[in-house]
C-alpha positions in Angstrom: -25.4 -7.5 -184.3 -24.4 -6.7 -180.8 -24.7 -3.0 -179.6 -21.0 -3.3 -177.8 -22.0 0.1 -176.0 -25.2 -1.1 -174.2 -24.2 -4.8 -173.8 -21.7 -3.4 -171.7 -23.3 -1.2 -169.6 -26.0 -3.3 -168.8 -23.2 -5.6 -167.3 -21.2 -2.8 -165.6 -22.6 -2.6 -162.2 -21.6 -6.2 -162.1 -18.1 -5.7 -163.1 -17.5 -2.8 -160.6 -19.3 -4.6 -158.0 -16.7 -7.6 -158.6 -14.2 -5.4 -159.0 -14.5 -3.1 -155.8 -15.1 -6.3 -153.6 -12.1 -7.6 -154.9 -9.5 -4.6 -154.9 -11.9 -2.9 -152.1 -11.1 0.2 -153.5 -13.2 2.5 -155.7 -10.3 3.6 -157.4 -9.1 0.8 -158.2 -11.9 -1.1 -159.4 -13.3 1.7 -161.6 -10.3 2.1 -163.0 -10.4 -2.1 -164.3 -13.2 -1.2 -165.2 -12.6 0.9 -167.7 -9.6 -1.3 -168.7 -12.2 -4.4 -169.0 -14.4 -2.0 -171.6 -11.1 -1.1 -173.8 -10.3 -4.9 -174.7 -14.3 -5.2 -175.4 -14.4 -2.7 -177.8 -10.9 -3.6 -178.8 -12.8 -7.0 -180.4 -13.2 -7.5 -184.1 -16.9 -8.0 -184.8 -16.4 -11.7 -185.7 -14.6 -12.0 -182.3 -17.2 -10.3 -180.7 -20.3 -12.7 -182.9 -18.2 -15.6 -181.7 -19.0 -14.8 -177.8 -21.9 -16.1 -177.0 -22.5 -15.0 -173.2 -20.9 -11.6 -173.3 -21.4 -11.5 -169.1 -19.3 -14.2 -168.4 -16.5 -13.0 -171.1 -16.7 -9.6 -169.2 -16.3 -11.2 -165.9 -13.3 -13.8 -166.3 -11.8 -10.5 -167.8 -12.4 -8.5 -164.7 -11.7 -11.2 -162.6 -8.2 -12.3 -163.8 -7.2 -8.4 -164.0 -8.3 -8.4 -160.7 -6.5 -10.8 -159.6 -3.4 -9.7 -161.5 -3.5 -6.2 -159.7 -4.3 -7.5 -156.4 -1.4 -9.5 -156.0 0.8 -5.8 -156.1 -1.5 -4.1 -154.0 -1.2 -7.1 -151.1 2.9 -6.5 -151.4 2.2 -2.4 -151.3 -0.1 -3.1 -148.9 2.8 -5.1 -146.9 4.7 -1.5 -146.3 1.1 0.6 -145.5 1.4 2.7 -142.3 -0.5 1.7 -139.6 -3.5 -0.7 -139.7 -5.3 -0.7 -143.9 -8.9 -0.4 -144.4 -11.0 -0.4 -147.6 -11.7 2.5 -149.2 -15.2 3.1 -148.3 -18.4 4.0 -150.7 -19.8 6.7 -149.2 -23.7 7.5 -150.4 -26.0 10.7 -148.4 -29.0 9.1 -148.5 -29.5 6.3 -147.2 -32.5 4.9 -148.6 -31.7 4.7 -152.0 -33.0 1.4 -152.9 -30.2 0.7 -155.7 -27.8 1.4 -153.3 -29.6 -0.9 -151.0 -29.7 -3.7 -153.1 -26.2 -3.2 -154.8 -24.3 -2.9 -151.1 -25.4 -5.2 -148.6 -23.6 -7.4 -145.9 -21.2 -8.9 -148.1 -19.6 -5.5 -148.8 -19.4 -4.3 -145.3 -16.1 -2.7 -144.4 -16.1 -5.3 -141.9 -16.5 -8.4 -144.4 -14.2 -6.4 -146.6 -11.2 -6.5 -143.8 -11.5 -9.7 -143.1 -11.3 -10.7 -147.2 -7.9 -9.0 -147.1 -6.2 -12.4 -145.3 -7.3 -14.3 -148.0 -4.5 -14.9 -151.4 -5.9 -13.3 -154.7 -7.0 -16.2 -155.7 -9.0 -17.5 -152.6 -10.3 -14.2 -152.7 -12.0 -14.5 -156.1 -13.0 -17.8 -156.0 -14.8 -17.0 -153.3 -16.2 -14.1 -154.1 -17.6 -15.5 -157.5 -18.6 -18.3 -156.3 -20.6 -17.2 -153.0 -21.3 -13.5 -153.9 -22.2 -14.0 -157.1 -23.2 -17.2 -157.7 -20.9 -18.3 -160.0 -20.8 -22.2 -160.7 -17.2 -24.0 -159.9 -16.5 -25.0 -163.6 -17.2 -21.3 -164.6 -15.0 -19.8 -161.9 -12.4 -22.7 -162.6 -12.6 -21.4 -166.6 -12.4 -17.6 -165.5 -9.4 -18.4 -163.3 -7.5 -20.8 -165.1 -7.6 -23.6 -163.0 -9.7 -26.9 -162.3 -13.1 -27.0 -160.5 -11.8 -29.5 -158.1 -8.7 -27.1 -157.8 -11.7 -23.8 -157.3 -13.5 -25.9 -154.7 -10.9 -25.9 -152.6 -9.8 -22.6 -153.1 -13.2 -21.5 -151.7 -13.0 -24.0 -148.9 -10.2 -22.4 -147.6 -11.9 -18.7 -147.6 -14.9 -19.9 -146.3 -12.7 -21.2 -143.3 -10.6 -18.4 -142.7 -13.6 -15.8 -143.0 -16.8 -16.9 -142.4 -15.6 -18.3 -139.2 -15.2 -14.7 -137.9 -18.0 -13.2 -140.2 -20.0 -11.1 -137.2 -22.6 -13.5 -135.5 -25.0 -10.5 -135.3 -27.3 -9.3 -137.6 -29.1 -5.7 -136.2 -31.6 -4.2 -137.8 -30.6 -0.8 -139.2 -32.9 1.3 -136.8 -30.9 0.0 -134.4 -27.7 0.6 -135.9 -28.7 3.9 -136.5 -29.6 4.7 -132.9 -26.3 3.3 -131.7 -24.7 5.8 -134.1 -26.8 8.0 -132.4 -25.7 7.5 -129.1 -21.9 7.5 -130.2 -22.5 11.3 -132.1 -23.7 12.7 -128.7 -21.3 11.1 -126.5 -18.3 11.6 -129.1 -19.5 15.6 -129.0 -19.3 16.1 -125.6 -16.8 13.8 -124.9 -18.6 12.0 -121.9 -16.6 9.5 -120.7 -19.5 8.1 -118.3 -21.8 7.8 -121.7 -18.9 6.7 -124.0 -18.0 4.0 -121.3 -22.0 2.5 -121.6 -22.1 2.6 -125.5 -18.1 0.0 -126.1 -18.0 -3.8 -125.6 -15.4 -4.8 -122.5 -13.3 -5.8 -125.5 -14.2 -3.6 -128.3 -11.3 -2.5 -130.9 -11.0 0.4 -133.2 -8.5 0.2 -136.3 -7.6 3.6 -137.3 -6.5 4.2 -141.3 -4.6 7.8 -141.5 -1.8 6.1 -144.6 0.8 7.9 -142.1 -0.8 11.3 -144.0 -2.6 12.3 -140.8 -2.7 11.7 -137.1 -4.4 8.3 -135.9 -4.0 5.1 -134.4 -1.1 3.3 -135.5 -2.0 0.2 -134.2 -5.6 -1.4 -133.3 -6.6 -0.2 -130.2 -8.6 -2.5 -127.8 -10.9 -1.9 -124.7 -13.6 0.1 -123.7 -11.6 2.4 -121.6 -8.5 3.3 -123.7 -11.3 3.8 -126.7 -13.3 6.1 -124.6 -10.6 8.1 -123.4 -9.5 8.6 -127.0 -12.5 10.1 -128.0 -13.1 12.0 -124.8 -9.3 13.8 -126.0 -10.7 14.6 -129.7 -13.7 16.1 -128.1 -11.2 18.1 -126.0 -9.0 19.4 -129.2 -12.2 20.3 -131.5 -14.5 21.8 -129.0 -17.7 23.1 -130.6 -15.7 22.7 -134.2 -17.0 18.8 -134.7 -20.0 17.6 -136.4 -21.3 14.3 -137.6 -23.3 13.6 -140.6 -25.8 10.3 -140.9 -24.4 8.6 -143.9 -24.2 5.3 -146.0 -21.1 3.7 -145.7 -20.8 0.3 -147.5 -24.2 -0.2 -147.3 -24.6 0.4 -143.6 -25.7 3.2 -141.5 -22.2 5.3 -140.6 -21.1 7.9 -140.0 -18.9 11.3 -141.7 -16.7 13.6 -138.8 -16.7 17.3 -140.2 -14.6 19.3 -137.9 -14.2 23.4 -138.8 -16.9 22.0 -142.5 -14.3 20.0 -143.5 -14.6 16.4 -143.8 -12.5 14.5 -141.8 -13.3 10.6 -141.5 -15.8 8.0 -142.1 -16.9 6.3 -139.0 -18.5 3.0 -139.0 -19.6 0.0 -136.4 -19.8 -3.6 -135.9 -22.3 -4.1 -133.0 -24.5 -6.9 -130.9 -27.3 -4.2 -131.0 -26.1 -3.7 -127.3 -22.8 -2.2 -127.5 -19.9 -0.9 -130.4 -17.9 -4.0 -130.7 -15.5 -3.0 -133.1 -15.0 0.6 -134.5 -13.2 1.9 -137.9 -12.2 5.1 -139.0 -11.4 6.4 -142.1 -9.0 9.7 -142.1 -6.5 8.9 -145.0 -7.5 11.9 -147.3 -6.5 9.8 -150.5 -9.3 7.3 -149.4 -11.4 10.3 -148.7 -10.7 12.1 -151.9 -13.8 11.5 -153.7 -15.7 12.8 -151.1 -13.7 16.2 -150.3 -16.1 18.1 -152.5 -18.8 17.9 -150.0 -19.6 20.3 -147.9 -21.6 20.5 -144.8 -25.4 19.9 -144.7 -27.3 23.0 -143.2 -28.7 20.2 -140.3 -26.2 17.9 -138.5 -26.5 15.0 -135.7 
């Protein structure tokens, strides 16, 4: 007989992992989660001794809700204010090696913007199929359509995002020293230093929801960047502070100004210079972080 209980958990970082890459929000996808374990343990037991692979009955559950919810947030998503960005997972340290292994590249907030072009179907045939590994005629049977049909589902993502999918792959001592750089220029609001650290053509995209003040559109060049942060430096002087984080799997950053966390900061760089900047200030998308408070050493 199968223990319902474990069976599913041992699956669960799976399904959130599918899940969260999917709806790229943690509230979201935990949420489907939960929803995925009710109509498992909803099962008779002959239903149940008639599923051979529990995994993959798990997973074209997942998916399919997934795909089912995504197609309202895209049209909510439509009327958002200002530019969207994915809720981000947030972890202190660092080095924690499930973290590490659970959050890599393919979960960056970077990858996870660029996934938002795709339909909710492209999306999760891609994602199954190159994240996870999942063969066509699986995918084809989780989604309700042919192989030939998921094939070219995934063609299309694959053209649409890898194409843009950042060329450069930095080590994260680097990326850390960037972030670095950035904390002590942001602080003092050095234009000279901020100038150095931004690509000629960088862009930041800003998510505030309309809730709070930020950028309502993306924001491109070095100098209009700079000078943005040079102002914020003006407004909180001696009242900002930045925290080394996790974000996504990356090294980023959290902005604390008077203890209170404000936004999530990460970076898209050559190793050279800050090509593309994101910060997160929407306090919904923030919400599950609100409870921290300020470590007793900050950068």
């Amino acid at each position: 007989m199968i223990n319902r209980l474990q069976s599913f958990t041992d699956h669960k970082p799976r399904l959130f992992g599918i899940a969260y890459r999917m709806l790229a929000s943690r509230a979201e996808a935990e949420d489907l989660v939960q929803n995925t374990y009710l109509r498992w343990h909803a099962l008779s037991e002959d239903e149940v001794l008639q599923i051979r692979e529990p995994q993959a009955w798990l997973v074209t559950v997942i998916s399919r809700l997934c795909v089912d919810r995504l197609r309202v947030l895209k049209r909510e998503r439509e009327n958002y204010t200002g530019p969207w960005l994915p809720e981000p997972m947030i972890e202190v340290d660092s080095q924690t090696p499930e973290l590490l292994a659970e959050f890599s590249s393919d979960v960056s907030l970077a990858f996870l913007t660029m996934l938002e072009r795709l339909s909710a179907e492209e999306r999760a045939a891609f994602l199954l199929h190159q994240v996870f590994d999942v063969d066509y005629p699986e995918v084809a049977g989780m989604l309700n359509k042919t192989a030939a049909a998921c094939r070219q589902l995934v063609h299309r993502a694959k053209e649409r995002v890898l194409q843009d999918k950042p060329r450069f792959q930095i080590s994260r001592d680097h990326h850390r020293q960037l972030l670095q750089r950035f904390t002590l220029a942001a602080q003092s609001g050095d234009l000279k230093a901020l100038n150095t650290l931004f690509a000629d053509d960088a862009q930041m995209i800003g998510d505030g929801g309309g809730k709070v003040a930020s950028v309502n559109r993306i924001l491109h060049g070095v100098a209009r960047i700079s000078r943005l942060f040079h102002v914020i430096s003006r407004t909180y002087p001696q009242r900002m502070q930045f925290v080394e984080v996790s974000i996504n799997g990356e090294p980023g950053l959290l902005r604390f100004i008077d203890g209170k966390l404000d936004a999530t900061i990460s970076i898209v760089s050559d190793g050279e210079k800050i090509l593309d900047l994101y910060t997160i200030r929407n306090p919904d998308k923030l919400q599950a972080y609100q409870g921290m408070t300020l470590p007793a050493t900050t950068i």
